[in-house]
N, CA and C atoms as an extended XYZ file, in Angstrom:
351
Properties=species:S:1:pos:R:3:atomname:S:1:resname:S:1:resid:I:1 pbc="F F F"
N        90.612      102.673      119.885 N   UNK     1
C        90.900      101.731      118.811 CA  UNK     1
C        91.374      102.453      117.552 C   UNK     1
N        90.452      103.580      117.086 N   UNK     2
C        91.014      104.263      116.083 CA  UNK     2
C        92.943      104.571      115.970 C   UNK     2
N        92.886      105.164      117.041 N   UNK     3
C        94.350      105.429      117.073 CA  UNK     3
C        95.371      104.328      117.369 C   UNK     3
N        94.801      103.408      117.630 N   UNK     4
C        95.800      102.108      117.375 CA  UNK     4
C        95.847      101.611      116.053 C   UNK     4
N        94.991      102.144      115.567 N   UNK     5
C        95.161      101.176      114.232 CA  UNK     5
C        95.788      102.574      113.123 C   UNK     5
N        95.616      103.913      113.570 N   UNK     6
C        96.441      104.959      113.056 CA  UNK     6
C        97.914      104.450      113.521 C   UNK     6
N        98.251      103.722      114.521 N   UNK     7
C       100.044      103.695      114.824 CA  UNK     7
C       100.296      102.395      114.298 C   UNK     7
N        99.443      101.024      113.786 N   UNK     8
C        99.217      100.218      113.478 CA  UNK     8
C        99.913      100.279      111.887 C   UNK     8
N        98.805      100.558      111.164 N   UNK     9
C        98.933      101.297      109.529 CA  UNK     9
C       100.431      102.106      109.196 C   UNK     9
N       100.603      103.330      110.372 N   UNK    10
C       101.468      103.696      110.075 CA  UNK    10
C       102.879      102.909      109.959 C   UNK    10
N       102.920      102.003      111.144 N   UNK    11
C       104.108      100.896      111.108 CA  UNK    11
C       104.321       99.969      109.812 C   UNK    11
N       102.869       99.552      109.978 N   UNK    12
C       103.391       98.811      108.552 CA  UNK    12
C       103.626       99.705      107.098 C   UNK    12
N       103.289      101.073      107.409 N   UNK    13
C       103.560      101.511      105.987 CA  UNK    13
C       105.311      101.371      105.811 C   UNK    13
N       106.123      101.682      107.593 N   UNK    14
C       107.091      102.049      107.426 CA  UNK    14
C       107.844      100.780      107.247 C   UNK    14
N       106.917       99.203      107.311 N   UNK    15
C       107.725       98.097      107.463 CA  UNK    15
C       107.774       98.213      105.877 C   UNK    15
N       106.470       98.204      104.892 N   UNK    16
C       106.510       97.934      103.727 CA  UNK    16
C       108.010       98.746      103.028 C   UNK    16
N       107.795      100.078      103.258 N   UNK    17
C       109.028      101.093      102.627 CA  UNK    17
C       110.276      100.149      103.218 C   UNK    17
N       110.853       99.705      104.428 N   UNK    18
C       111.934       99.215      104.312 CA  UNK    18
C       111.495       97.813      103.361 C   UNK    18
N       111.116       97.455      102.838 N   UNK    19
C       111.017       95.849      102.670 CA  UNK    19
C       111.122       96.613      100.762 C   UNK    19
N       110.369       97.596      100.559 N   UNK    20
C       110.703       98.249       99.413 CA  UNK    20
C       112.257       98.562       98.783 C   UNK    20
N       112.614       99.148      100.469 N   UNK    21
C       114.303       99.720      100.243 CA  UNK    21
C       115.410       98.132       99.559 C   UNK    21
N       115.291       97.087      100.192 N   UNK    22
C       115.577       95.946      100.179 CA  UNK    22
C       115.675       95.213       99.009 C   UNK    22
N       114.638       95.748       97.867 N   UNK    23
C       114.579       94.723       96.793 CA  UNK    23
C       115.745       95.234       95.864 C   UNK    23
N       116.396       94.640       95.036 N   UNK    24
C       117.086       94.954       94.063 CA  UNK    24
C       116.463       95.432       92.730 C   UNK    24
N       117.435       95.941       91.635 N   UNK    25
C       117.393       96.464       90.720 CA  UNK    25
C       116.560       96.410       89.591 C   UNK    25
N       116.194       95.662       89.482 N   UNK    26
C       115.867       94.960       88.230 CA  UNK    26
C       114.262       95.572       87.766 C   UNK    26
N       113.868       94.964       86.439 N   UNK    27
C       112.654       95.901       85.840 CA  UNK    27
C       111.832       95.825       86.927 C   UNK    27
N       111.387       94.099       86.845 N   UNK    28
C       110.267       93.710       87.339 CA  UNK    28
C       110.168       93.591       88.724 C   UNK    28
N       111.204       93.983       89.405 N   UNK    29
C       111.111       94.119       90.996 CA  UNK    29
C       110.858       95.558       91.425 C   UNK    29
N       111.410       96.758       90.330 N   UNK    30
C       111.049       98.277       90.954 CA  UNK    30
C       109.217       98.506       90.079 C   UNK    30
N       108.996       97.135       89.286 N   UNK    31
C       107.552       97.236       89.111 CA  UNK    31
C       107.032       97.339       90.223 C   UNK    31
N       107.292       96.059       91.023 N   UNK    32
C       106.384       95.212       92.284 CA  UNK    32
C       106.616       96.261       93.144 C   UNK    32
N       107.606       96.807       93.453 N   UNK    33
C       108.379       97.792       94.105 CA  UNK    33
C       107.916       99.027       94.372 C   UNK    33
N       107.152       99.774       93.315 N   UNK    34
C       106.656      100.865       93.224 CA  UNK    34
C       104.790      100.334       93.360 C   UNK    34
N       104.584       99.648       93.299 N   UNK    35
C       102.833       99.155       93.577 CA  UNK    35
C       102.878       98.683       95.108 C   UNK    35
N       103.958       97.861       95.550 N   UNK    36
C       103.841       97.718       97.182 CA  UNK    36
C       104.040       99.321       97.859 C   UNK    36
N       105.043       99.908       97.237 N   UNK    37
C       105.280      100.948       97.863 CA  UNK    37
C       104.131      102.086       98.387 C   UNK    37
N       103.015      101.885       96.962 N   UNK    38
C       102.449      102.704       96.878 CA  UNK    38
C       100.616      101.929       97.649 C   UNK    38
N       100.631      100.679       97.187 N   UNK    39
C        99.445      100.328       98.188 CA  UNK    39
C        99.712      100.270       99.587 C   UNK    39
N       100.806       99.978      100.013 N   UNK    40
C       101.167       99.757      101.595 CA  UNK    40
C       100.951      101.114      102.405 C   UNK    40
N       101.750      102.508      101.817 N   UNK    41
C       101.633      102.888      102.429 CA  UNK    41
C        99.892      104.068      102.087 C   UNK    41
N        98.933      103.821      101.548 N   UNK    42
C        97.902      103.870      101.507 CA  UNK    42
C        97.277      103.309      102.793 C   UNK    42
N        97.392      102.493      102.319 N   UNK    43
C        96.633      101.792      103.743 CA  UNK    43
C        96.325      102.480      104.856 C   UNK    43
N        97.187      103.021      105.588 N   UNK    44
C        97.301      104.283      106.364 CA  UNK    44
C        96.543      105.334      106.031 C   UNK    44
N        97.094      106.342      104.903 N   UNK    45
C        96.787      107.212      104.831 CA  UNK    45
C        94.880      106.939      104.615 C   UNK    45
N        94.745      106.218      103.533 N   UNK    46
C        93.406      106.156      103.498 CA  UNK    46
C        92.171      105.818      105.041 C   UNK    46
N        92.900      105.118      105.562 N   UNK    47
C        92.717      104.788      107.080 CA  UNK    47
C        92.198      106.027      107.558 C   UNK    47
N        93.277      106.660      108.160 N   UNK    48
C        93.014      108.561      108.490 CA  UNK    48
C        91.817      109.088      107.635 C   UNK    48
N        91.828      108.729      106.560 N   UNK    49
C        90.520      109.658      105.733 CA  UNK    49
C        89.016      109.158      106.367 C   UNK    49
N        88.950      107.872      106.472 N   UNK    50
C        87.932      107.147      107.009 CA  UNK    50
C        87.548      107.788      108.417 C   UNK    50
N        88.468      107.902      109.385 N   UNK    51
C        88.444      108.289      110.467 CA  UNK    51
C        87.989      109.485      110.434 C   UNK    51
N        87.695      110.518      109.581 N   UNK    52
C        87.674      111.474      109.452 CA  UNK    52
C        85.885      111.840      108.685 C   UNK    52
N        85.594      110.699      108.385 N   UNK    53
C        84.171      110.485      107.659 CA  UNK    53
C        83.178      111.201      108.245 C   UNK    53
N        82.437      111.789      107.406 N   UNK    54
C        81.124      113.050      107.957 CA  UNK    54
C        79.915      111.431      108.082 C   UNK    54
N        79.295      110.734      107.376 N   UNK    55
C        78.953      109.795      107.610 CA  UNK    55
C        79.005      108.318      107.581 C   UNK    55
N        78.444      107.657      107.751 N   UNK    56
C        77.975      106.656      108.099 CA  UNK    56
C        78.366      105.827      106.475 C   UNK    56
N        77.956      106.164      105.896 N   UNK    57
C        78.128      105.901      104.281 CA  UNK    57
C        79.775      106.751      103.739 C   UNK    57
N        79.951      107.293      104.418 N   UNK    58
C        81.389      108.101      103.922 CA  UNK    58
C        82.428      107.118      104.895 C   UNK    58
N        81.963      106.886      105.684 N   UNK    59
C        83.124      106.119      106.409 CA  UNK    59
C        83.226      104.552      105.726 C   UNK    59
N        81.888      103.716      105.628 N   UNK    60
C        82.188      102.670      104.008 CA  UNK    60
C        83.048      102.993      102.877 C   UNK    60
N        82.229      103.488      102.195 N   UNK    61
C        83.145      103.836      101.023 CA  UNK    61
C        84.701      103.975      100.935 C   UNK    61
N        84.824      104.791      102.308 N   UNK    62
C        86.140      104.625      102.772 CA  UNK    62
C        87.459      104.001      103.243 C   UNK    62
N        86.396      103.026      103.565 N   UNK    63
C        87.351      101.904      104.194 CA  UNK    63
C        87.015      100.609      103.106 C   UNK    63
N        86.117      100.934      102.294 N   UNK    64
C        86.260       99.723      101.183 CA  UNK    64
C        87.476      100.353      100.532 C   UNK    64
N        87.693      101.414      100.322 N   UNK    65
C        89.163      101.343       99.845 CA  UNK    65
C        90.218      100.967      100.716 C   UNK    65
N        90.582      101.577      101.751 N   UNK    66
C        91.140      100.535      102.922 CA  UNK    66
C        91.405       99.499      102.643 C   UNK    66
N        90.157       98.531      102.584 N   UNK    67
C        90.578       97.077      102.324 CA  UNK    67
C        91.132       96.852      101.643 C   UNK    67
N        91.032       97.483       99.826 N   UNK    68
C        90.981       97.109       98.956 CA  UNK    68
C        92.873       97.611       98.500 C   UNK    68
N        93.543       98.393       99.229 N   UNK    69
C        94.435       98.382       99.396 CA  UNK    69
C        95.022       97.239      100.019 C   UNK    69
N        94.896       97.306      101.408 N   UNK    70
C        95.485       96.302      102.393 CA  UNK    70
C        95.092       94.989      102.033 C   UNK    70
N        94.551       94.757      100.747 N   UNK    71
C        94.523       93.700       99.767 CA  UNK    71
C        95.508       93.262       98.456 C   UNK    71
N        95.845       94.759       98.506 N   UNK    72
C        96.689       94.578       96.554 CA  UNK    72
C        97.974       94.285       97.608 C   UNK    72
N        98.523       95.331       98.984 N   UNK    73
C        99.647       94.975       98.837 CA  UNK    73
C       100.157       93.692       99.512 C   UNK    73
N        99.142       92.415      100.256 N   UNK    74
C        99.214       91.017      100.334 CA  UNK    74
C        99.772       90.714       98.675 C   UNK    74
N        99.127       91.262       97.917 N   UNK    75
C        99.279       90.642       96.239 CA  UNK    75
C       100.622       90.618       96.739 C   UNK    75
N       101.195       92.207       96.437 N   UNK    76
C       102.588       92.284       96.021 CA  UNK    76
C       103.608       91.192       96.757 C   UNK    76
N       103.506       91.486       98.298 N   UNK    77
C       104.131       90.603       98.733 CA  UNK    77
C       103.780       89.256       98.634 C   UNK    77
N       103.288       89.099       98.553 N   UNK    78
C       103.486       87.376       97.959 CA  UNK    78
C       103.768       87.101       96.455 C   UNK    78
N       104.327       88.220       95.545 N   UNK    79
C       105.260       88.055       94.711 CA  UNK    79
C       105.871       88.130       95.210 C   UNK    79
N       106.760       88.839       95.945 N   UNK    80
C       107.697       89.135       96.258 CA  UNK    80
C       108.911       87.618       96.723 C   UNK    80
N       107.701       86.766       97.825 N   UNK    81
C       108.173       85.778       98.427 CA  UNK    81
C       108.303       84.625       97.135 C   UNK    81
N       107.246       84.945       96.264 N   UNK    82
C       107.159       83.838       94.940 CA  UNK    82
C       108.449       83.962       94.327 C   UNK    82
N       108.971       84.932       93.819 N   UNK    83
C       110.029       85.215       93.075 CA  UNK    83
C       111.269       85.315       94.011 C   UNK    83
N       111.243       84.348       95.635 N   UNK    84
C       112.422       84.574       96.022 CA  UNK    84
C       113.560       85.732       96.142 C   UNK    84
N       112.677       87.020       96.228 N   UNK    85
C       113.450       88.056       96.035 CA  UNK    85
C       113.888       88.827       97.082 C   UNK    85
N       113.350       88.343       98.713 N   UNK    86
C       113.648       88.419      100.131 CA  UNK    86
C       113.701       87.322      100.578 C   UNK    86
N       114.381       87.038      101.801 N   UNK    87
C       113.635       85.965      102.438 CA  UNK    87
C       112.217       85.844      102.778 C   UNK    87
N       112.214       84.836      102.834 N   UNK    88
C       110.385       84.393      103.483 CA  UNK    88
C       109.813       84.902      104.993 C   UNK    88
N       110.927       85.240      105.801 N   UNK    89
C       110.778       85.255      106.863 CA  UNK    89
C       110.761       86.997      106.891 C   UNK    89
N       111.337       87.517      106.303 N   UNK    90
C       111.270       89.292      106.041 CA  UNK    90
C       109.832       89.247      105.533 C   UNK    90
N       109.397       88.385      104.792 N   UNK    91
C       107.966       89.023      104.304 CA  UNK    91
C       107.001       88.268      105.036 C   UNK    91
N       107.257       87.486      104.915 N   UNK    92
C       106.148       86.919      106.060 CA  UNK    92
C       105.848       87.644      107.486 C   UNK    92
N       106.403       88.156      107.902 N   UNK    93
C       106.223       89.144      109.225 CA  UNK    93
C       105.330       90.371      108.778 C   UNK    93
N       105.666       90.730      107.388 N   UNK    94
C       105.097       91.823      107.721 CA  UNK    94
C       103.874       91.203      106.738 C   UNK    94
N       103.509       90.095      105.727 N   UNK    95
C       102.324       89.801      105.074 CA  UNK    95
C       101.602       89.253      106.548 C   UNK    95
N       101.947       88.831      107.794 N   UNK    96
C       100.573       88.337      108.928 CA  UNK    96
C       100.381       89.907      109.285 C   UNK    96
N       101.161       90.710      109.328 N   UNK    97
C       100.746       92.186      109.734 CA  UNK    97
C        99.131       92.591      108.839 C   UNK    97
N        99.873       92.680      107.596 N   UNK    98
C        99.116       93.186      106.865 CA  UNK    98
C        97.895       92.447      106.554 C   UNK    98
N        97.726       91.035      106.764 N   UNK    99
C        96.241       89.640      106.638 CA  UNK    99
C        95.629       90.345      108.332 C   UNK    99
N        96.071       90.629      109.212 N   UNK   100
C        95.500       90.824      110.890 CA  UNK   100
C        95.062       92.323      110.445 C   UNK   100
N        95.259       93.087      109.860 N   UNK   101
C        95.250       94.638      109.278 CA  UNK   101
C        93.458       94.340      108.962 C   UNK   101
N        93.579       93.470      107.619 N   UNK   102
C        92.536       92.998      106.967 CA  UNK   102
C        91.681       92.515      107.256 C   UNK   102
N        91.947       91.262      107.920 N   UNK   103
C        90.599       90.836      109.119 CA  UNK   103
C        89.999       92.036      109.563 C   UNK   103
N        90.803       92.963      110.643 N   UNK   104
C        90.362       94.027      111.232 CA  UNK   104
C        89.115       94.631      110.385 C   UNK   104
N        89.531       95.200      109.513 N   UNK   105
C        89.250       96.446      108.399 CA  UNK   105
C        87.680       95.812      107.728 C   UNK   105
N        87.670       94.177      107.604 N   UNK   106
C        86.760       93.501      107.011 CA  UNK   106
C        85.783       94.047      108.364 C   UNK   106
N        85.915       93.041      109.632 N   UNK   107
C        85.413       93.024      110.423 CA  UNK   107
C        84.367       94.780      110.348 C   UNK   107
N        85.385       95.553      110.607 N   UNK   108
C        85.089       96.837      110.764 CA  UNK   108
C        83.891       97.547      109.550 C   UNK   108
N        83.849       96.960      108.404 N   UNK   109
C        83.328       96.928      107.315 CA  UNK   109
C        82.447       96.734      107.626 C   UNK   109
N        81.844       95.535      107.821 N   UNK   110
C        80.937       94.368      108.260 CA  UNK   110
C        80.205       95.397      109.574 C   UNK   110
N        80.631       95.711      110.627 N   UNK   111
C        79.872       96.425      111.476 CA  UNK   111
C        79.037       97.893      110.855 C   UNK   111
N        80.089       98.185      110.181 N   UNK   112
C        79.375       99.955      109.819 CA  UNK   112
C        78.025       99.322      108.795 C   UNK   112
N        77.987       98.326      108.228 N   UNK   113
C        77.450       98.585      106.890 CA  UNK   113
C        75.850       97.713      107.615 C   UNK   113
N        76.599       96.999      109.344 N   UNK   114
C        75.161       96.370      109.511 CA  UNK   114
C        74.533       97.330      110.646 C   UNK   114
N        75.142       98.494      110.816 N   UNK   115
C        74.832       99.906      112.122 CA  UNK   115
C        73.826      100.569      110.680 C   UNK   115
N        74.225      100.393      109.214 N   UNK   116
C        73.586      101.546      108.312 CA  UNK   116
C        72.321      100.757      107.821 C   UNK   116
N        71.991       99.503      108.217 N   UNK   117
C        70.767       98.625      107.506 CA  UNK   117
C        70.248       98.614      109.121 C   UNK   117
C-alpha cells in the first residue's frame, strides 16, 4: 500500500504541475499558481517522510501534515474552477484525485492514532 500511494502522490504532484503549467499570466493566478504548485506537490514528498517515521507518533505528526497539505491544495483548486480559469473538467479530475488522496490519508490518520491509544 505504501508504495501505491508513493506512485499515487507522485502522479498527482505531476497532474497538479501540468494544471500549474496551464494557468495564465496574471497576478492573482501565478499567486494561486505558486501555492497549488507548492502544496500539491508536497503532498508526496511529505508522504515519503511519513513512510520513513522512526515512530508511531513520528509517523502522525507526519501525515497530519500530509493531510493538511492535500487539504490547502483542494483550496487552490477550487479557486481555480471558481475563477473559471481552466475548465471544470481539467480540475475536477484531478480535485476527486486529490478528495480520494484525503479520505485515504484521514482514514490512515485515524488508524495510527487509534494503534497509539
Amino acid at each position: 500500500m505504501a508504495q501505491e500511494l508513493k506512485d499515487r502522490t507522485m502522479q498527482y504532484a505531476l497532474s497538479i504541475l501540468s494544471i500549474v503549467e496551464q494557468l495564465s499570466f496574471s497576478t492573482s493566478s501565478k499567486v494561486v499558481a505558486y501555492q497549488l504548485a507548492k502544496s500539491g506537490t508536497s503532498v508526496g514528498a511529505n508522504y515519503r517522510a511519513a513512510c520513513r517515521s522512526r515512530s508511531d507518533r513520528e509517523f502522525i505528526a507526519k501525515m497530519e501534515i500530509v493531510l493538511e497539505e492535500a487539504d490547502e491544495t483542494l483550496y487552490w483548486l477550487e479557486i481555480i474552477e471558481a475563477k473559471n480559469w481552466l475548465s471544470a473538467n481539467i480540475v475536477n479530475t484531478v480535485w476527486k484525485e486529490g478528495n480520494q488522496l484525503t479520505a485515504i490519508f484521514v482514514t490512515s490518520l485515524k488508524t495510527a492514532k487509534a494503534k497509539l491509544n
